[in-house]
N, CA, C and O atoms as a GROMACS GRO file, in nm:
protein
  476
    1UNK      N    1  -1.363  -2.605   1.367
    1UNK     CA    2  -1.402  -2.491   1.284
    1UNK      C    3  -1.338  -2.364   1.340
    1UNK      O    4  -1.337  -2.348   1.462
    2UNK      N    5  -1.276  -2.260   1.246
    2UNK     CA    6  -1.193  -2.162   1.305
    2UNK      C    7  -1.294  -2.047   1.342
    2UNK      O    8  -1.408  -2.073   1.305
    3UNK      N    9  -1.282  -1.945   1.396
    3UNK     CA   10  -1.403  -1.879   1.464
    3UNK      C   11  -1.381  -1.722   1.365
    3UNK      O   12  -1.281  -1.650   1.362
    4UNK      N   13  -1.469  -1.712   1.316
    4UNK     CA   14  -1.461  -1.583   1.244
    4UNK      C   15  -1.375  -1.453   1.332
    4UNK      O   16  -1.378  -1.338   1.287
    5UNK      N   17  -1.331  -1.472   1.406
    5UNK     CA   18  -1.212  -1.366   1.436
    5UNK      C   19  -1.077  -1.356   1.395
    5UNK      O   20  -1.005  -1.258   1.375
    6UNK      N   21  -1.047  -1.547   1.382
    6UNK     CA   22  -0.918  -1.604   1.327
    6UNK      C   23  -0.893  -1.563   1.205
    6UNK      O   24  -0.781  -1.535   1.162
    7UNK      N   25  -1.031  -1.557   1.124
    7UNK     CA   26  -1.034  -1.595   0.955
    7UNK      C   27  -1.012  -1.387   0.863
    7UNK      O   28  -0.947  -1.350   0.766
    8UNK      N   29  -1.110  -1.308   0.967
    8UNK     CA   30  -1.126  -1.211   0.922
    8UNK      C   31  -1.028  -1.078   0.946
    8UNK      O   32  -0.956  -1.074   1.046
    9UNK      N   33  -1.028  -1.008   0.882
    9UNK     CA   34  -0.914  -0.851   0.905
    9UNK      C   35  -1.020  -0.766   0.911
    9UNK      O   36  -1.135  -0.780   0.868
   10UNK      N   37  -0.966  -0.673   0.972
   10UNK     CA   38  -1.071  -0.539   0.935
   10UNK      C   39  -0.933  -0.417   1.044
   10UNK      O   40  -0.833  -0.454   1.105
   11UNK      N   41  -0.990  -0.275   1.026
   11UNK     CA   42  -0.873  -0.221   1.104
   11UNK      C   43  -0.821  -0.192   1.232
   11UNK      O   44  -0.737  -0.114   1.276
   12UNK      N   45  -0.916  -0.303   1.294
   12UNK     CA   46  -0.898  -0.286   1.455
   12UNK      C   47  -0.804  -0.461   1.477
   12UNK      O   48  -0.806  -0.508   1.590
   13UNK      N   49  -0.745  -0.524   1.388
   13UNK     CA   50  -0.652  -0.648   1.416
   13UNK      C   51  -0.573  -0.592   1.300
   13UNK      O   52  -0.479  -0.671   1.290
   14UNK      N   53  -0.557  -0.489   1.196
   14UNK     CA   54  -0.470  -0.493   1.092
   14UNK      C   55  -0.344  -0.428   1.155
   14UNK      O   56  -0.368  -0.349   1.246
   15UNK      N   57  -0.208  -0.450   1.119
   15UNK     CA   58  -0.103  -0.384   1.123
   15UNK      C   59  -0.136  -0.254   1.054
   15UNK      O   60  -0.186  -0.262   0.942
   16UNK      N   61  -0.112  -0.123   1.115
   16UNK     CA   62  -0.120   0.018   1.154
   16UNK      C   63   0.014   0.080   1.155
   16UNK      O   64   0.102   0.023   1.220
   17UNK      N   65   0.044   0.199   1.085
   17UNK     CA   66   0.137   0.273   1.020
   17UNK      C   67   0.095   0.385   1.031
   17UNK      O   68  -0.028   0.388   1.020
   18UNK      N   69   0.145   0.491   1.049
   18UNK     CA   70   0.108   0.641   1.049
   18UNK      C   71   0.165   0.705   0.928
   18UNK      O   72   0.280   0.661   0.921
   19UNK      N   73   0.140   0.804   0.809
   19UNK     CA   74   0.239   0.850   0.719
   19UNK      C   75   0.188   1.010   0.713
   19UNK      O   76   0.090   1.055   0.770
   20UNK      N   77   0.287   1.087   0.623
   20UNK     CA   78   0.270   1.204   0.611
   20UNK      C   79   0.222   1.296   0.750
   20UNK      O   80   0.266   1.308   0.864
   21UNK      N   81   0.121   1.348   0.684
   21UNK     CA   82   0.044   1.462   0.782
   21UNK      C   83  -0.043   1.406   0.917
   21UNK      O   84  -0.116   1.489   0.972
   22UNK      N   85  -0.041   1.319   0.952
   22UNK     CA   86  -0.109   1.259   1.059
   22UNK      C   87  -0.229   1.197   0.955
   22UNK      O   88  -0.347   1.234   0.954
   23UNK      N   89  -0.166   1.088   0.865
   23UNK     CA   90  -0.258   1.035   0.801
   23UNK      C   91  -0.226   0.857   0.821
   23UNK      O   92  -0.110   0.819   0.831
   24UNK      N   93  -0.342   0.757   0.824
   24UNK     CA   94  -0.286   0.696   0.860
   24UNK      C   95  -0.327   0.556   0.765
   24UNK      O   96  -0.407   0.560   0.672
   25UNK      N   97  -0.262   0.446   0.805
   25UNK     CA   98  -0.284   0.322   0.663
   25UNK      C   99  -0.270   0.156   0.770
   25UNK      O  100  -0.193   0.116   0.856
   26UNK      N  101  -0.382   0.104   0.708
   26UNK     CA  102  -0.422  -0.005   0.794
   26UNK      C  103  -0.375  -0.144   0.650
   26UNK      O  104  -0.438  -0.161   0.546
   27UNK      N  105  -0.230  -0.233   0.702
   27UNK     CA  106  -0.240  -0.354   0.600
   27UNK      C  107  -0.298  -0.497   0.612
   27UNK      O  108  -0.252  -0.601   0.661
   28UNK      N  109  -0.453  -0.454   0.533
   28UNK     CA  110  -0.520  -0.572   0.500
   28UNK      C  111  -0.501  -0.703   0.494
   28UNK      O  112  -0.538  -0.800   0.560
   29UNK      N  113  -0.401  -0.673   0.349
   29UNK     CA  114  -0.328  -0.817   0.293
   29UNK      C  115  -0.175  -0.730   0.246
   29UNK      O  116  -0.160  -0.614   0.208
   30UNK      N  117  -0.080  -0.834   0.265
   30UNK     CA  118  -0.013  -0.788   0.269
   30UNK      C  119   0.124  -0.882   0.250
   30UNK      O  120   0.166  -0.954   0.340
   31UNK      N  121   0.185  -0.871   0.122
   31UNK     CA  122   0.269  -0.983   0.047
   31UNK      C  123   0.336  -0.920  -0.035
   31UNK      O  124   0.336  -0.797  -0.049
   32UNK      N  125   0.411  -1.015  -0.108
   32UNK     CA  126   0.534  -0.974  -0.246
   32UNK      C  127   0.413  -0.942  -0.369
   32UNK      O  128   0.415  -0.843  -0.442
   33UNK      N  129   0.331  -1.029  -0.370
   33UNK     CA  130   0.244  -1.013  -0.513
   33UNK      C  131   0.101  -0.961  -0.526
   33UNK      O  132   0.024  -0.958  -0.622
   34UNK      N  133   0.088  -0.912  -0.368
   34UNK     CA  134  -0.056  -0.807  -0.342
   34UNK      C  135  -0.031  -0.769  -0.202
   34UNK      O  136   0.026  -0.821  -0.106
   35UNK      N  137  -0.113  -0.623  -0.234
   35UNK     CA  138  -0.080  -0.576  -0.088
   35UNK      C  139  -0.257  -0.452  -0.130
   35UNK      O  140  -0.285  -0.366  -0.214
   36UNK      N  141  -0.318  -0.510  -0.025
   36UNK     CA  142  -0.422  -0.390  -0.022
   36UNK      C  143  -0.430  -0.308   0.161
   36UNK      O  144  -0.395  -0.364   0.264
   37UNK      N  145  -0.480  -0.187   0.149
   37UNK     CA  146  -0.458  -0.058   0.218
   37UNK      C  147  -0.549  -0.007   0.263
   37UNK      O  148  -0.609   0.077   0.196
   38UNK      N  149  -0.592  -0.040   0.401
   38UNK     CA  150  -0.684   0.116   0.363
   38UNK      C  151  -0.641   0.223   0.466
   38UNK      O  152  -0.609   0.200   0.583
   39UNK      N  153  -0.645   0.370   0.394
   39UNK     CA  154  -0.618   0.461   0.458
   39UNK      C  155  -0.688   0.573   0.487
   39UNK      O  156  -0.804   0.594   0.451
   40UNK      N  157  -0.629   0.637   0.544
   40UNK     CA  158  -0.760   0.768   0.586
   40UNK      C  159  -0.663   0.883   0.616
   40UNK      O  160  -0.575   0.876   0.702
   41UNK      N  161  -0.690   1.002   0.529
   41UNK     CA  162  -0.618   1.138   0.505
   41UNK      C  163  -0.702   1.223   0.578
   41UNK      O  164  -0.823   1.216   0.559
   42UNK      N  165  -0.658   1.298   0.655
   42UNK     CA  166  -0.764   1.426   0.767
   42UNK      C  167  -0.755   1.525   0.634
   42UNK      O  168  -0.675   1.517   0.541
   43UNK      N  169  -0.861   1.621   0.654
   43UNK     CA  170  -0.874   1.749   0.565
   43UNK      C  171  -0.732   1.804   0.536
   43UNK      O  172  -0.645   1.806   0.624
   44UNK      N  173  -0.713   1.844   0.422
   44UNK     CA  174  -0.627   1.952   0.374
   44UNK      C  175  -0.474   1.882   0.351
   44UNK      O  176  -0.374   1.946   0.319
   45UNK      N  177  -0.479   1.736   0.376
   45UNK     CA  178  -0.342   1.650   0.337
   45UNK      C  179  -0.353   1.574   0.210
   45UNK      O  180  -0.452   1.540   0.144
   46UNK      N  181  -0.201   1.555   0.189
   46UNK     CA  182  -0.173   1.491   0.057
   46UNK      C  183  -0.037   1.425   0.060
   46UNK      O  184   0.043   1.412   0.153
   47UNK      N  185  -0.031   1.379  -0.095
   47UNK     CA  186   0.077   1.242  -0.053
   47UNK      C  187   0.194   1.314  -0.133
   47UNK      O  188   0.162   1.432  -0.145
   48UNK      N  189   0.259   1.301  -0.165
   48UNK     CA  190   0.377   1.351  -0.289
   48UNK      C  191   0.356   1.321  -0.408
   48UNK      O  192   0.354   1.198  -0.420
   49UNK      N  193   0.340   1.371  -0.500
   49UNK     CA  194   0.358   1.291  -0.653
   49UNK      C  195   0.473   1.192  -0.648
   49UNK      O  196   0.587   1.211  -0.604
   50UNK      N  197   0.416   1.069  -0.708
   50UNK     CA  198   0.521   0.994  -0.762
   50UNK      C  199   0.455   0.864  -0.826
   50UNK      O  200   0.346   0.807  -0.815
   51UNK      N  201   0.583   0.841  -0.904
   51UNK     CA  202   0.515   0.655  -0.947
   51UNK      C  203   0.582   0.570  -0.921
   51UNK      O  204   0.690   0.599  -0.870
   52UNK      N  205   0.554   0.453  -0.940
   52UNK     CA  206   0.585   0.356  -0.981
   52UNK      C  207   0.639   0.232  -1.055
   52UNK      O  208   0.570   0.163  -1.130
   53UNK      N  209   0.779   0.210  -1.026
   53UNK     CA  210   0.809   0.105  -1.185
   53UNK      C  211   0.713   0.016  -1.171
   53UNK      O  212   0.636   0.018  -1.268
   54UNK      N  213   0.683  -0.070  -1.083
   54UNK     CA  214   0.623  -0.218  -1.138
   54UNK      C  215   0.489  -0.245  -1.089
   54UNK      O  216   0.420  -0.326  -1.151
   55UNK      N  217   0.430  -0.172  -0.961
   55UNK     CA  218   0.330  -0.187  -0.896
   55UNK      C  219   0.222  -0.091  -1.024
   55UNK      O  220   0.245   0.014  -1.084
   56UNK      N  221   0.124  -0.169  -1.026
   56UNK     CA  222  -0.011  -0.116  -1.090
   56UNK      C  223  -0.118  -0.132  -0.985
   56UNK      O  224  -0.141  -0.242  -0.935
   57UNK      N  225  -0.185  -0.017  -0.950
   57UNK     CA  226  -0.257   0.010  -0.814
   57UNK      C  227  -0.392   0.070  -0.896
   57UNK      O  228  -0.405   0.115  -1.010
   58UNK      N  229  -0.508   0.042  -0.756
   58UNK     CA  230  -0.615   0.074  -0.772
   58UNK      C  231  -0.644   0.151  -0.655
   58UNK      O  232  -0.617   0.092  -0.550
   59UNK      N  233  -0.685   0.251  -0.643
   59UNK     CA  234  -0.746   0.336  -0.567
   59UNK      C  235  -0.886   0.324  -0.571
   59UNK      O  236  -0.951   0.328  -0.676
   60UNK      N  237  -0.944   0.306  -0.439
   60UNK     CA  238  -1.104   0.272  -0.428
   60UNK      C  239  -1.148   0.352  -0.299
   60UNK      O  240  -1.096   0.316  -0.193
   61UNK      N  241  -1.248   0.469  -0.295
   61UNK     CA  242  -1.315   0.577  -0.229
   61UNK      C  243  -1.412   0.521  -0.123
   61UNK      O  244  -1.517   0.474  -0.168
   62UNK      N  245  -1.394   0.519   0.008
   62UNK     CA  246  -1.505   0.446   0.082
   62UNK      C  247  -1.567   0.522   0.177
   62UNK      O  248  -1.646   0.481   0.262
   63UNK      N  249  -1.526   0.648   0.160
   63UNK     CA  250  -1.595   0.812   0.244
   63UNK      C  251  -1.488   0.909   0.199
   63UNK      O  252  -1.368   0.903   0.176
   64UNK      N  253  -1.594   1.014   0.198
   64UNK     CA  254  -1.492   1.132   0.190
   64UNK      C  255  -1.487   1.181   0.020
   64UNK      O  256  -1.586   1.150  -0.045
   65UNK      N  257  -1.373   1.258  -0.054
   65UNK     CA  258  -1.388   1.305  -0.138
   65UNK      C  259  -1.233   1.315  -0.163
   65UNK      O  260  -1.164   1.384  -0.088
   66UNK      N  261  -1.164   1.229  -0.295
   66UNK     CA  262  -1.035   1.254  -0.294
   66UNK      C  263  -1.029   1.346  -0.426
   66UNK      O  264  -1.117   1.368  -0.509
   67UNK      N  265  -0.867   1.406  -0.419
   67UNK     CA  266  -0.897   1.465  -0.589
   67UNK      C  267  -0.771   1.381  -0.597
   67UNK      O  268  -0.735   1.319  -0.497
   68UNK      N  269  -0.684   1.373  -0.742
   68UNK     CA  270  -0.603   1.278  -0.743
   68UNK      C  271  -0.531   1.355  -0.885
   68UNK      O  272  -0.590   1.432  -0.961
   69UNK      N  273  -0.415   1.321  -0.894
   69UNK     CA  274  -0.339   1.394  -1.004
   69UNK      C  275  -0.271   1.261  -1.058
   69UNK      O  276  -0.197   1.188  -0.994
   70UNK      N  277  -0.308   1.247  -1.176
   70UNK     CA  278  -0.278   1.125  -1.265
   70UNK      C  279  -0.200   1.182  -1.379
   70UNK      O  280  -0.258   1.220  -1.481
   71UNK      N  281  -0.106   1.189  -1.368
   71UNK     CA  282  -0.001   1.223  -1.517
   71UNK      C  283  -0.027   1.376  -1.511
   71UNK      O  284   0.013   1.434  -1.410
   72UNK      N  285  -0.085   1.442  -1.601
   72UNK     CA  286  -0.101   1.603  -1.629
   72UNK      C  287  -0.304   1.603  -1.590
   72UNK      O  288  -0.354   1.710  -1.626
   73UNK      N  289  -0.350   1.559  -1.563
   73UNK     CA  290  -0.511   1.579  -1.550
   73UNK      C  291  -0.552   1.525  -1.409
   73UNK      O  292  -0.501   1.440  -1.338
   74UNK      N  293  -0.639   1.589  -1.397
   74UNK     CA  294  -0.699   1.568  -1.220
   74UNK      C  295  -0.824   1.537  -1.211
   74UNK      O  296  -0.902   1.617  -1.262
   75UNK      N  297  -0.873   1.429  -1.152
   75UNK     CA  298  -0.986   1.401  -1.130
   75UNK      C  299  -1.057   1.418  -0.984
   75UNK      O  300  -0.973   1.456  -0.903
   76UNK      N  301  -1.142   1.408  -0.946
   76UNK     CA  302  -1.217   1.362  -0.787
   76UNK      C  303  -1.291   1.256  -0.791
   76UNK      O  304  -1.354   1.211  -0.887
   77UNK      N  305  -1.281   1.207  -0.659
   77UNK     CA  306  -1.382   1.080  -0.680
   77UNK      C  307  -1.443   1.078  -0.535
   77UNK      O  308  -1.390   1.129  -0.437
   78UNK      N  309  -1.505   1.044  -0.536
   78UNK     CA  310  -1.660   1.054  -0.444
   78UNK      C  311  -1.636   0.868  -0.403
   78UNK      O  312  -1.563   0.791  -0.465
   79UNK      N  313  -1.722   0.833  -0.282
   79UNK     CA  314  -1.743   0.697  -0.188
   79UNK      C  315  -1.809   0.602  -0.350
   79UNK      O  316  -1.874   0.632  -0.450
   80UNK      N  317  -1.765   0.518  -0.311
   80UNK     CA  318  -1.755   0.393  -0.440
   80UNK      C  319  -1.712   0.403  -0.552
   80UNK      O  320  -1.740   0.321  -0.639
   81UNK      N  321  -1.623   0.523  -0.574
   81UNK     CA  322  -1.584   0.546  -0.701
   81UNK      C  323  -1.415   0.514  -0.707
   81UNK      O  324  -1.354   0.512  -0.600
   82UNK      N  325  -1.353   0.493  -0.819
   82UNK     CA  326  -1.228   0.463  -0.793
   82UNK      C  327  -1.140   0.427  -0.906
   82UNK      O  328  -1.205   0.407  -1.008
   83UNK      N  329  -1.016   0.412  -0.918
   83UNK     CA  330  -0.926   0.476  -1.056
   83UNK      C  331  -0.832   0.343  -1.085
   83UNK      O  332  -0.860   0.252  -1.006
   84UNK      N  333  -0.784   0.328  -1.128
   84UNK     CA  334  -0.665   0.232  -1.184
   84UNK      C  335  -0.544   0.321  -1.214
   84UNK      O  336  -0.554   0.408  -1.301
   85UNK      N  337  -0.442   0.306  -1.155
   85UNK     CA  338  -0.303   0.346  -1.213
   85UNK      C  339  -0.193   0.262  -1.259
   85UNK      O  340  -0.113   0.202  -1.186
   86UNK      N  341  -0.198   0.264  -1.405
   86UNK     CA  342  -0.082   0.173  -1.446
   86UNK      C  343   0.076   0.220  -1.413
   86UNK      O  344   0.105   0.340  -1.422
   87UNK      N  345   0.168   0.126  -1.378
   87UNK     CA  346   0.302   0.185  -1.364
   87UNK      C  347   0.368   0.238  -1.455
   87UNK      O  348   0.370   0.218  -1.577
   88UNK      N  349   0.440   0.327  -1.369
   88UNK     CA  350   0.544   0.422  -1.478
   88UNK      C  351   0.469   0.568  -1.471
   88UNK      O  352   0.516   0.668  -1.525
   89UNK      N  353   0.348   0.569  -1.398
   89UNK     CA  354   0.246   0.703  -1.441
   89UNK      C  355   0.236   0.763  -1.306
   89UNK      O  356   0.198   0.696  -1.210
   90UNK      N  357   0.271   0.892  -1.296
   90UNK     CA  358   0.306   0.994  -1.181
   90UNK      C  359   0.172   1.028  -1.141
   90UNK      O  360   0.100   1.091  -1.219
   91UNK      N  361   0.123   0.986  -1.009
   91UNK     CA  362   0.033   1.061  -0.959
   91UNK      C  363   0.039   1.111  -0.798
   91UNK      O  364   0.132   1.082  -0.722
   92UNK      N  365  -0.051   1.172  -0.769
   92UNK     CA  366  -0.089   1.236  -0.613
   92UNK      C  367  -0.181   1.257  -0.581
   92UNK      O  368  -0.242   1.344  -0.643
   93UNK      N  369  -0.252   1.185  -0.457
   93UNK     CA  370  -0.371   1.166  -0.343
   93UNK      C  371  -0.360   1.324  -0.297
   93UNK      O  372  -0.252   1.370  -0.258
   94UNK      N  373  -0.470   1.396  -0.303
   94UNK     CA  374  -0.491   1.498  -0.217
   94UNK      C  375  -0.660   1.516  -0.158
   94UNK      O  376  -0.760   1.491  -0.225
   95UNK      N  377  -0.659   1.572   0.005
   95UNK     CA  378  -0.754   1.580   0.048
   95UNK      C  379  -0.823   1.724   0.052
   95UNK      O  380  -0.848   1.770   0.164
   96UNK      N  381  -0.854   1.792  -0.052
   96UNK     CA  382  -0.911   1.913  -0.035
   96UNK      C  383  -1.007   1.927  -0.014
   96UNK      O  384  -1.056   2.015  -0.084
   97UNK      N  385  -1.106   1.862   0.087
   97UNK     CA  386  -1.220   1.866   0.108
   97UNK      C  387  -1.199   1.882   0.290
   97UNK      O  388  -1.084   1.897   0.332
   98UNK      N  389  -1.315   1.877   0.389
   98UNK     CA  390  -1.344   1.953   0.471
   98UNK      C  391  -1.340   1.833   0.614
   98UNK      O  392  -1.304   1.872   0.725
   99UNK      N  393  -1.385   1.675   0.587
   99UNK     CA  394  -1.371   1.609   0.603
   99UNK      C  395  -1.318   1.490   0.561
   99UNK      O  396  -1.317   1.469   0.439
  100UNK      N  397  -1.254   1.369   0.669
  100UNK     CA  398  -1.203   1.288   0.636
  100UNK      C  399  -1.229   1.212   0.520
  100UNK      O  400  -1.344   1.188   0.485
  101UNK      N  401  -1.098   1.161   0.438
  101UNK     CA  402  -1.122   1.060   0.309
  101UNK      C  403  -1.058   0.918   0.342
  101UNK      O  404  -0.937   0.908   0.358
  102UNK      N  405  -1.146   0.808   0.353
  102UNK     CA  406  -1.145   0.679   0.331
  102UNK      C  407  -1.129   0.595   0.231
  102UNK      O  408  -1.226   0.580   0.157
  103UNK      N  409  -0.978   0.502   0.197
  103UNK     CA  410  -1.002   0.444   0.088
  103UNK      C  411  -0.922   0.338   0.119
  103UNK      O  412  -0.869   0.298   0.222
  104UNK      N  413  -0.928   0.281  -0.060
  104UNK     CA  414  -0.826   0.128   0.012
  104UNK      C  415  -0.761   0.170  -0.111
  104UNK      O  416  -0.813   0.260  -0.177
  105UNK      N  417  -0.639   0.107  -0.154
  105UNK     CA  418  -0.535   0.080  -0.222
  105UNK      C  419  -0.483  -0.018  -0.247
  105UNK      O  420  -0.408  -0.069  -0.164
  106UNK      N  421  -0.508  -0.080  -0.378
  106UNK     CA  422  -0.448  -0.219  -0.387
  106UNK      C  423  -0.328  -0.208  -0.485
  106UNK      O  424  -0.346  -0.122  -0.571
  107UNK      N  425  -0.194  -0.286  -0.494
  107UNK     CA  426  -0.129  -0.277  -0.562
  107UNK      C  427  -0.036  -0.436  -0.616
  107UNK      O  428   0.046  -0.505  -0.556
  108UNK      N  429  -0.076  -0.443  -0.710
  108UNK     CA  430  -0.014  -0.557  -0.739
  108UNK      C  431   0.128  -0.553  -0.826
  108UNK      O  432   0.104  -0.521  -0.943
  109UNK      N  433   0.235  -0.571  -0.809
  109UNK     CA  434   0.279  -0.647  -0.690
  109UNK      C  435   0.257  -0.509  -0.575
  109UNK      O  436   0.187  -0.408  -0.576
  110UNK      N  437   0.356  -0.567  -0.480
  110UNK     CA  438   0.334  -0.429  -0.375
  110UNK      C  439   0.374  -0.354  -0.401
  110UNK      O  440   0.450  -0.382  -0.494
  111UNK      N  441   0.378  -0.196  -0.365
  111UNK     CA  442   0.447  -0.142  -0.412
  111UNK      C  443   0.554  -0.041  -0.291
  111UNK      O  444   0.604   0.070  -0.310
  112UNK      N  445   0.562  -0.120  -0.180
  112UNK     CA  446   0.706  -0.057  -0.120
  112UNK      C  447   0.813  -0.076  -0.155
  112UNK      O  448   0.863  -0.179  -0.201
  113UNK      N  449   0.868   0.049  -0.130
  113UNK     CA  450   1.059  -0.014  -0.232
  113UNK      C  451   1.060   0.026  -0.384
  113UNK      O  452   1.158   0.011  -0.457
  114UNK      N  453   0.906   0.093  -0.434
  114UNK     CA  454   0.894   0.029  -0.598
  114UNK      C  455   0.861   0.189  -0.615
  114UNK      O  456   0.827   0.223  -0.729
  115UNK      N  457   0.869   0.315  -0.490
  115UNK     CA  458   0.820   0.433  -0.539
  115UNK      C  459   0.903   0.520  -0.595
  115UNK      O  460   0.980   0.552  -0.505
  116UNK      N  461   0.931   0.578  -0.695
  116UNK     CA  462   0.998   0.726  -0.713
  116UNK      C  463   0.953   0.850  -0.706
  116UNK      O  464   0.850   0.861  -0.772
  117UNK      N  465   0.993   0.970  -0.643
  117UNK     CA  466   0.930   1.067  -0.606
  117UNK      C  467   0.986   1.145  -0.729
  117UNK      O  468   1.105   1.144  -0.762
  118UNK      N  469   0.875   1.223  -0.800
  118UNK     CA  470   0.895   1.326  -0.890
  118UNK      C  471   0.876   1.486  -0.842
  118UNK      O  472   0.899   1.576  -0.922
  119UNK      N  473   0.846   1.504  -0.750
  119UNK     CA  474   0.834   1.645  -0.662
  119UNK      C  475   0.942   1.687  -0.638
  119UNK      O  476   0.954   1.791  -0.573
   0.00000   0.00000   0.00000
């Protein structure tokens, strides 16, 4: 029987990446045809606008307070709340809140290699 350390991820065995502003991204799962994320943005950072040709991603809130720019309209989302972005559609993660934001990111397929920056 394999011992629940073998079987499980979490972000203290995940492969660890640093991006942007001293923000950083832990890979869960991580493949050609799914790749989920979770990351954590310090106060007052953000990602670039951009999209996606082929990856369709879900953004899911697990602390903290993101606002998010989806095409021309902006939303926030609060811990358990969370968005769908179909590809082809320009958006941007921003942390304008006071404390850290926690989330995961799933994207099917993955979506490195698959971003264009519109900024």
């Amino acid at each position: 029987m394999r011992k629940k350390s073998d079987i499980t991820v979490s972000i203290n065995n995940a492969e660890h990446y640093v991006w942007g502003d001293n923000c950083d991204g832990w890979h869960l799962v991580k493949s050609d045809s799914l790749s989920i994320i979770q990351e954590r943005m310090p106060p007052g950072t953000s990602e670039v606008k951009h999209f996606h040709q082929k990856a369709r991603q879900f953004f899911f809130v697990l602390s903290g307070e993101a606002t998010l720019e989806i095409g021309d309209k902006t939303t926030r989302l609060t811990a358990n709340e969370g968005v769908e972005i179909p590809p082809l559609v320009a958006h941007k993660m921003r942390n304008d809140s006071s404390s850290d934001l926690v989330f995961t990111v799933t994207s099917m397929p993955k979506s490195h290699g698959d971003r264009v920056v519109v900024e």
